[in-house]
C-alpha positions, 0 to 999 in steps of 0.5 A: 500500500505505502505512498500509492494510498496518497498518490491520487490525491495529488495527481490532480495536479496532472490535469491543471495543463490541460485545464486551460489549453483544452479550450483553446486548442480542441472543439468546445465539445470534445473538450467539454467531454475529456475535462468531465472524464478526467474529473470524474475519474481523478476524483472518484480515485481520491474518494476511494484513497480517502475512505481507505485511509478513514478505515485506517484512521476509525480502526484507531478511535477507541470504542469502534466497532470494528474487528480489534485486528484491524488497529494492530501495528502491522495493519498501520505499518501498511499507511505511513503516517497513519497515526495522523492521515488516518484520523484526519482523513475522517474530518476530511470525508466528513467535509466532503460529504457535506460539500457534495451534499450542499451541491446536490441539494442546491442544484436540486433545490433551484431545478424545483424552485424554477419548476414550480414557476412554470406550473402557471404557464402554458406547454405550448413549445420548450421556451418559458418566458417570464415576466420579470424585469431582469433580463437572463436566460438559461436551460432549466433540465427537466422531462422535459427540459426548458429554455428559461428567458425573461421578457426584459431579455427578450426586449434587448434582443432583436428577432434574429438575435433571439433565435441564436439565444433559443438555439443556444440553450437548446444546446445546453439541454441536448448536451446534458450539459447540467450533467457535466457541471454538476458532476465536476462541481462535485469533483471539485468538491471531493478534491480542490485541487479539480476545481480549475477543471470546472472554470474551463468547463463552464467555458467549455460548455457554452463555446459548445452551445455558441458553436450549435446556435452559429451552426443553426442560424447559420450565421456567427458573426450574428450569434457573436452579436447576441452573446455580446448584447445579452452579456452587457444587460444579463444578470446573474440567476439567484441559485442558478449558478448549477446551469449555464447562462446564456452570458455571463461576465468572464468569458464572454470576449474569449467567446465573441471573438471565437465565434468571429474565427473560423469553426474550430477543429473537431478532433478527438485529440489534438497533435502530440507535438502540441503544448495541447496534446502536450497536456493531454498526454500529462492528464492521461497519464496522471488519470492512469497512474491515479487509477493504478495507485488507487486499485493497488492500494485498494487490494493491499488494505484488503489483503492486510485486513484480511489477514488481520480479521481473526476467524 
């Protein structure tokens, strides 16, 4: 077991190159997929290297109801450092049990909320439009999904501008991009050394949703146009940071001046000798090692515990 049950914790750190340099340099869409993949699987090895070392660390406090073999000295020598990873790997999976449970009940809490508002209004298409003086918009996922936009954004947009917000969000709820947000914003909070992930996801995401509204009206200097104007008159949504907006501040200049360049490529993985594919390679070869150190640590508390249960 040794150091391999601490490995996964900071491989994280692999991943942050890529962070940045997958928005710049792959399609929005494949990127969006690779950033949520390699969160998803760093994550879930520092999850399973946390609980690990939370066995270890419960076998010490007296009074626990675990086997009395699974506190001996040769169990302990299997995790250096025991005597303080393993107590404080208890308080840590207690805070990230609580963030991710914050998160869960937030994202869940706004999705009725928003539901709840729209029982008053008619089914007649996918598009709700709320009488409300705070001009936003954004992709409500549901069954179905909805696009969710306020009379005083539409008032701000022309006709034309209004079909690449509703082609925009649709994006949003065809991709399931909720989904992707939702699970690297838990990511983040299992290890924060992910949280750099979820910045270039968001970015991701609505470049992905930019590209289908440009690629459906047909015209991008038009689509840029909308994402510009909605951006100097949108407010943020209140509990509505769990889905994408249609504009947003941050990255809104990156995203009009993409949308003014060329489509970008869309291959899966972008040229080795690349700072991107550069980075891409780091990324996966920190996801696998991060999932190597994790089963191999796994197996070895197992095998030791085993042999420490008294028959």
């Amino acid at each position: 077991m040794g150091v391999f049950v601490y490995l996964p914790l900071v491989l994280p750190l692999t991943a942050l190159p890529i962070a940045r340099l997958a928005e710049q340099h792959l399609h929005p869409r494949r990127a969006a997929r690779l950033l949520t993949t390699v969160a998803v699987i760093l994550a879930s090895c520092s999850l399973l290297c946390l609980g690990l070392l939370v066995v270890v660390g419960t076998a010490q406090l007296p009074g626990n109801p675990l086997p009395d073999g699974w506190s001996d000295d040769e169990v302990r020598e299997a995790v250096p450092h025991d005597a303080f990873a393993g107590k404080a790997s208890i308080l840590a999976l207690v805070v990230v049990t609580a963030a991710c449970g914050f998160t869960v009940h937030r994202h869940f809490r706004f999705r009725a909320r928003a539901h709840r508002a729209l029982r008053g209004l008619g089914r007649a298409d996918d598009v709700a439009v709320l009488p409300d003086a705070v001009p936003y918009a954004y992709a409500l996922p549901g069954s179905p999904g909805r696009v969710m936009v306020s009379t005083a954004m539409l008032a701000c947009l022309e006709p034309a501008e209004r079909r690449a917000l509703f082609a925009h969000e649709r994006a949003h709820l065809a991709g399931r991009h909720h989904r992707l947000l939702l699970a690297t914003r838990l990511a983040g909070c299992v290890n924060p050394l992910l949280w750099p992930l979820l910045g270039a996801l968001v970015y991701s995401t609505e470049r992905w949703a930019d590209e289908e509204a440009a690629r459906v009206t047909g015209d991008r200097w038009l689509t840029a146009r909308a994402v510009g104007k909605a951006a100097l008159v949108a407010r943020p949504v209140p509990g509505g940071a769990a889905f994408a907006a249609f504009a947003t501040a941050g990255p809104v200049p990156r995203r009009v001046a993409a949308l003014l360049g060329p489509v970008p490529p869309d291959r899966s993985w972008p040229p080795a000798l690349t700072p991107a594919g550069a980075a891409a390679l780091v990324a996966a070869a920190g996801t696998t090692v991060s999932a190597l150190s994790s089963l191999n640590a796994a197996v070895a508390l197992f095998l030791v515990l085993e042999a420490a249960t008294p028959l």
